[in-house]
N, C-alpha and C positions, 0 to 999 in steps of 0.2 A: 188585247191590251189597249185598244184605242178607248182614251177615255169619252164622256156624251158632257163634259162640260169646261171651263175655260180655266177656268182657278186652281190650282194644284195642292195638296195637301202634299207635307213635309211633316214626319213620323216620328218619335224618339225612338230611338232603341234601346232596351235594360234588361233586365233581370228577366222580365216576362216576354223578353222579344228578340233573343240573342241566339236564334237557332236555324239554322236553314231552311225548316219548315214552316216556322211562323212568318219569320221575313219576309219570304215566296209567298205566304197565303196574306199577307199586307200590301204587295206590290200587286197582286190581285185583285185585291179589294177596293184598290185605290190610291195608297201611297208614290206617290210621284218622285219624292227624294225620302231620304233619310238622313237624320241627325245624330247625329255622337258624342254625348255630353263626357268634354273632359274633365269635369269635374270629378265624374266615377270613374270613366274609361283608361286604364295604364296603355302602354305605346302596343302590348303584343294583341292585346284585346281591339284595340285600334285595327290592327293587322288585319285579327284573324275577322273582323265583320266586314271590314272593306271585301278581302276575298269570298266573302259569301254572296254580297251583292252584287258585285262583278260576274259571280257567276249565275246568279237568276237574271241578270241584265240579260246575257248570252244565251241563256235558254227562250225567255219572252222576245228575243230582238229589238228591244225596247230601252234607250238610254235613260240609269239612273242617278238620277243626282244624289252625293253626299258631303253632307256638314259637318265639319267638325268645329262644335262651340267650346273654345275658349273659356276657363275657368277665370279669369280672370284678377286682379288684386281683392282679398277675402281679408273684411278688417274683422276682428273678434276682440270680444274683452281676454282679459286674463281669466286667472282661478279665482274662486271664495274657499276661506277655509273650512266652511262645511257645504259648499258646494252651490249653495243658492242664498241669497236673503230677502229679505222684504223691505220695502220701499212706501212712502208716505207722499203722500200731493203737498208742495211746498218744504218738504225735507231737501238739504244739502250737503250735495253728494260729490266726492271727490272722484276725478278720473287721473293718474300721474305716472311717472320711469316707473317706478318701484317695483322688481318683480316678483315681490313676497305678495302669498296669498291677500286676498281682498277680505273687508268685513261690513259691517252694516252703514260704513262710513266712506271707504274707500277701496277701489280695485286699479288694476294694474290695466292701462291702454299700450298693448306693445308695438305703440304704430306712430314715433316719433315725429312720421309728418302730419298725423292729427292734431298730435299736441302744439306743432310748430302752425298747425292754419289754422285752428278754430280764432272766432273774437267774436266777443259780447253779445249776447241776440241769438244766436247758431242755434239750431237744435240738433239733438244730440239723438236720435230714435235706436231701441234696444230691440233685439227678436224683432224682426219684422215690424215695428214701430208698438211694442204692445208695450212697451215702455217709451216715455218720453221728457228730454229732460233739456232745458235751455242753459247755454254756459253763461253763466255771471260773471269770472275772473278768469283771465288766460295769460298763461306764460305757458314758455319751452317743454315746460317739466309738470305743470299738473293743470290741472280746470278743471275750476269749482262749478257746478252747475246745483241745477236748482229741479227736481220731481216736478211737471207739470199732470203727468199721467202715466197709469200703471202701478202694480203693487209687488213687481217681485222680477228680479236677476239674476241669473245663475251662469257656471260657469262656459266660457266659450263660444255667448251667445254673438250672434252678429250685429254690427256698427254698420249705419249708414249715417248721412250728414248732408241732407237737403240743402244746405246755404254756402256750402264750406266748399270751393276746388282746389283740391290736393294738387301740389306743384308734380309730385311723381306721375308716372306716367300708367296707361294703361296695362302696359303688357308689365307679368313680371316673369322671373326666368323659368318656371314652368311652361309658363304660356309660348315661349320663345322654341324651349326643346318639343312642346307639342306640335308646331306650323312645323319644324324641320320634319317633324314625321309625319305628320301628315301630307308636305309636301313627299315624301319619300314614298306615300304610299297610293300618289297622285288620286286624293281626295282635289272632288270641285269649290269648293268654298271652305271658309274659315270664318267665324263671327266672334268680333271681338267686345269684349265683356267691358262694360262701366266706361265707354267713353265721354269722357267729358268735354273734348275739344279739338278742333282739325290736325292739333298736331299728333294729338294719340293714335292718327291712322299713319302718320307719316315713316314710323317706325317701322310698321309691320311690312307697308308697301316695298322697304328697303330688303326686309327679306323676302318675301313674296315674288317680286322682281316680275311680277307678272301669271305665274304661273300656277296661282288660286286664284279666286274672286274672293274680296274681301265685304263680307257683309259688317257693317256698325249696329250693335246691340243700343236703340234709346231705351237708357234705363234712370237715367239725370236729369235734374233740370237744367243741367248746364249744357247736357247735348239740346237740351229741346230750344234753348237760347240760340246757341250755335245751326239753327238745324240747317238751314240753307248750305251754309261753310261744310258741315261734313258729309251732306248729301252727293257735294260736288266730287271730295274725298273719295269716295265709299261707291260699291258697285253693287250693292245694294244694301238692305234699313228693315231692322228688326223694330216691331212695337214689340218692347219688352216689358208688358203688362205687369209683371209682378213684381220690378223692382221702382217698377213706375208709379206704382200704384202706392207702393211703401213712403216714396220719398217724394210725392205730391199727394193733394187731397184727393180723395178718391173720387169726387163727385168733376172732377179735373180730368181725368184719364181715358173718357168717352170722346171730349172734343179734343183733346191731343192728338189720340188714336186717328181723329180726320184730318187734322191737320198735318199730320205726318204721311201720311196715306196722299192725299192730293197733292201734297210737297214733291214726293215721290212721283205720280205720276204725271207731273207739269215736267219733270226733268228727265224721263225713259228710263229711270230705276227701280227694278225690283223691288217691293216691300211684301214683306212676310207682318202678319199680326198671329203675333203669339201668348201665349197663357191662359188656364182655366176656361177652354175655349168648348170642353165635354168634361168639366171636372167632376161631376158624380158620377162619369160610367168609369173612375177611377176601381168603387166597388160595387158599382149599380149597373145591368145591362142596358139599361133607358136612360138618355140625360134628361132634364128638367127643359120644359117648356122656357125658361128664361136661357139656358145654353144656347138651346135651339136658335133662337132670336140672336144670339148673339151674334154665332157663327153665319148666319142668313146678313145680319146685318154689315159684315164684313164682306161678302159678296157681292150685297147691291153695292158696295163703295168699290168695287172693281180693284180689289187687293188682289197681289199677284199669287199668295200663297198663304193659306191655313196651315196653325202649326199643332201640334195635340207632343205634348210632354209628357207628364205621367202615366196619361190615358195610356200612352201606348207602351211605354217602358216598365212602368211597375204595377200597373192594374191588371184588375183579373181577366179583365174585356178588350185585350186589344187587338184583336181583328173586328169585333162587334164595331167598337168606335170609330175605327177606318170609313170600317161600311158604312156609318149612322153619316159621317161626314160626308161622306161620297154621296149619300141620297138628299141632305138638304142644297148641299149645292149644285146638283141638277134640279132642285123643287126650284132654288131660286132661279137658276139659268133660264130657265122656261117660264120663268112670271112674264107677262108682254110688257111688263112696267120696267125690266130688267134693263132692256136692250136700252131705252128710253134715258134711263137714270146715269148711265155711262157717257151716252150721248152727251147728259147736258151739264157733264163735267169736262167733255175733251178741250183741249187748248190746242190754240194756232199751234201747225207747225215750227221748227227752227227756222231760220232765214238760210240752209243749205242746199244744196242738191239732192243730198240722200235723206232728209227730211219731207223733202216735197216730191220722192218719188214714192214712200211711204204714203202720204197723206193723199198723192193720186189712187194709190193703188189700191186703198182702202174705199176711195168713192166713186171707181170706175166698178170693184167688184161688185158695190150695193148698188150702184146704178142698174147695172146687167144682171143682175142676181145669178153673179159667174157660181162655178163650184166652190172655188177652193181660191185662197193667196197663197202662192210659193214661192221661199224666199229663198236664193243659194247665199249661204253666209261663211265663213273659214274665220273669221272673227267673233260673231255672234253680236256684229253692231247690227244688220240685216235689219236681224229678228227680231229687236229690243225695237226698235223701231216701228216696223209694225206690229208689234203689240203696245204700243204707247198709243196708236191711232183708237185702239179696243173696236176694230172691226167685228161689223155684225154675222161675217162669211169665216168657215175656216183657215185658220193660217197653218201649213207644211212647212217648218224647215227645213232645209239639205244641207248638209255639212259634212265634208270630206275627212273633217278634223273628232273624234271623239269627243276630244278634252271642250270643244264646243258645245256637241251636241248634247252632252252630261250638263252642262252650265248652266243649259238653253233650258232643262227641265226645271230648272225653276219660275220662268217665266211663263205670265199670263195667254194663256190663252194657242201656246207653241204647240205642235206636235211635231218631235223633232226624229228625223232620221237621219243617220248615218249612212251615206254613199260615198262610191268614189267620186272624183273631183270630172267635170266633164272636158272631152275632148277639144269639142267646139261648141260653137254658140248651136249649131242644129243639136248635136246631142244633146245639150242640157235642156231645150226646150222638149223632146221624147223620153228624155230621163224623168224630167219633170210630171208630164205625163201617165207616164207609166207607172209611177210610185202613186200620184194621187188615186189612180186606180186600184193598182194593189190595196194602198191604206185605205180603203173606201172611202175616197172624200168625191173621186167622181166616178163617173160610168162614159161609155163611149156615147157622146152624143153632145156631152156637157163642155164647157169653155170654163179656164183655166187663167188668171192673169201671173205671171211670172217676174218676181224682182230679181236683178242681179248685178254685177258690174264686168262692163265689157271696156278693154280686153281681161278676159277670164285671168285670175289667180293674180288678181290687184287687191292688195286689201283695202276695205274702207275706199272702194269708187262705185259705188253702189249708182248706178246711173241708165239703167236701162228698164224697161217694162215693156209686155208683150204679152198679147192675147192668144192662148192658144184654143185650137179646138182639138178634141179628145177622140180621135179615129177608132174604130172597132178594132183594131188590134192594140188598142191602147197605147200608140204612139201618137203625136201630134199630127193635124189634120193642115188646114191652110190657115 
């Protein structure tokens, strides 16, 4: 299960991927975490896939990460009384309270704080923006807009609103009963849907209280406004390409994508770039040479994690798709231009201690062309750490703590294990050891540089570094 590249894919799970068999033949393939869309997934189904993955985790001995994404606030029109109508370019169209059926003139918004923040200019985007319409007149109770484009609405479609931030808050009471269980069913993360602002993370962290990571979905303009503010928030940052995409120009969403990505890793947070990332091995075994590029091109930008949604939840192909992922991102891992392009993105260390033990350990490893960096972390700040240097050497986490090392598999570049916590400073330096070996990252002969903080079982004093050499019985040499 030891994977040959840095970047982790993160899997959906659905219809076509819900079995103990496939799951296992996914974490095989390459799947590093998996996702759990609560928009389809009820609390027992929740359940019963966490215990499937918990227990392919136990079988491979390999920790796996799992998401549960947040369905978040979902605006929709009301009803038409025959179910759909048509629409004209410069026709004027009513949205208002009213919740008797809709007709070629007006339908029902049952989402009073739309009605309460749209003004003048707004745009108004239907179905995924295939319709599109600017408000002219606003009040409380109804807004008049105006067809700028598209020819037809029907019932239940969904509302977005590019210009407009809703006073209400991210989470709604779904979203609130889904973290209790998923906290209940100690998933590693939770990603929260249509953040618009730092304070929409601030709620969740109150329940949370620490014991998920709370990743922020950019799917707004207003997060991408905010983005510094809720990166600081947030413990890691979805590019949520398909709502992004919806509610900016689309010719907009490639340099977003960078700039959210290098935002990220200026400050040691996870980003995952997610959406239509193999969208035609939905029903095709081959993706399109423009997928390919895609997915490649989020590599050389040194994203922490590839995400694949439908490919993997309701296509026909989704262990094919794992694999096809798995294989561009070792094509790209191994470009010699790879290692180079990461390079000549990295940023100064922080002004800390465990920043610049990091940032040593990184360029004493490529100085010596040691085997391997090993990090012992109980927090999982270690490890974020060195992987924010995007060293060109192996990085081993050790972690005493599960709930870490499941975390930790989200991030770039980690290959995290689970051990017990060390005795003394001599054990962790032969535990050290003797794991790099195990996991093949060295052989006896090879040297080893080691981060940790001494005295042992300190959190967050990350202050030591040490060079081991790797004796024929695969304990530490002098």
């Amino acid at each position: 299960m030891r994977r040959n590249r840095r970047v982790k894919i993160l899997a959906t799970l659905g219809p076509s991927s819900n079995t103990m068999e496939i799951i296992s033949e996914l974490a095989r393939a390459g799947a590093d975490l998996f996702r759990i869309n609560m928009s389809h997934a009820d609390h027992p189904t929740l359940k019963s896939l966490v215990a499937i993955i918990r227990e392919i985790e136990a079988e491979t001995g390999r920790p796996i990460g799992i998401l549960a994404d947040l369905q978040g606030p979902k605006h929709r029109l009301g009803t038409f009384s025959d179910g759909k109508i048509s629409v004209k370019i410069g026709q004027r169209f009513v949205f208002d309270d009213d919740p008797t059926p809709g007709d070629a003139k007006r339908v029902h918004l049952p989402h009073h704080e739309i009605l309460e923040a749209l003004h003048p200019g707004h745009r108004i985007l239907i179905d995924d923006g295939r319709v599109q319409l600017k408000a002219i007149e606003c009040s409380p109770k109804k807004v008049v807009a105006e067809v700028v484009a598209g020819s037809q609405m029907s019932d239940r479609k969904g509302v977005s609103l590019p210009d407009t931030e809703l006073v209400t808050t991210a989470m709604t009471e779904k979203d609130r009963e889904d973290i209790d269980a998923a906290i209940a069913e100690d998933v590693d993360w939770v990603a929260l849907s249509f953040v618009q602002r730092p304070d929409d993370l601030a709620e969740v962290r109150k329940i949370a209280r620490g014991r998920v990571g709370i990743m922020a979905k950019i799917e707004k303009p207003q997060a991408v406004e905010r983005l510094n503010e809720i990166i600081e928030l947030s413990d890691a940052i979805m590019v949520a390409r398909g709502d992004l995409g919806v509610e900016m120009p689309l010719e907009a969403v490639p340099g977003i994508q960078k700039q959210i990505t290098r935002a990220c890793r200026r400050a040691g947070k996870p980003v995952v770039v997610a959406t239509q990332m193999l969208e035609s091995m939905i029903n095709a075994p081959v993706p399109t040479r423009a997928e390919v590029s895609d997915v490649a091109a989020a590599v050389y930008e040194g994203v922490d994690a590839i995400m694949l949604s439908a490919e993997s939840a309701a296509g026909k192909y989704p262990v094919e798709t794992v694999t096809m992922m798995n294989a561009i991102s070792e094509q790209v891992e191994r470009d010699h231009l790879y290692q180079g392009i990461l390079t000549a993105q990295r940023t100064e260390p922080e002004p800390t201690g465990a920043d610049a033990i990091a940032a040593a350990a990184r360029q004493i490893a490529e100085t010596l062309n040691l085997a391997a960096i090993i990090c012992y972390t109980a927090s999982g700040a270690t490890g974020l750490r060195a992987a924010r240097e995007r060293p060109s050497r192996p990085i081993v986490t050790l972690s005493p703590v599960a709930r870490t090392a499941r975390r930790l598999a989200l991030v770039w570049g980690l290959h995290c294990v689970i051990t017990e916590d060390a005795r003394d400073l001599e054990d962790m330096v032969d535990r050290a050891c003797r794991i790099a070996v195990h996991e093949g990252f060295a052989q006896p002969g090879d040297r080893v540089i080691i981060t940790a903080g001494v005295p042992l079982r300190t959190p967050g004093s990350t202050n030591m570094l040490r060079i081991a050499y790797v004796a024929s019985d695969g304990r530490s040499g002098i």
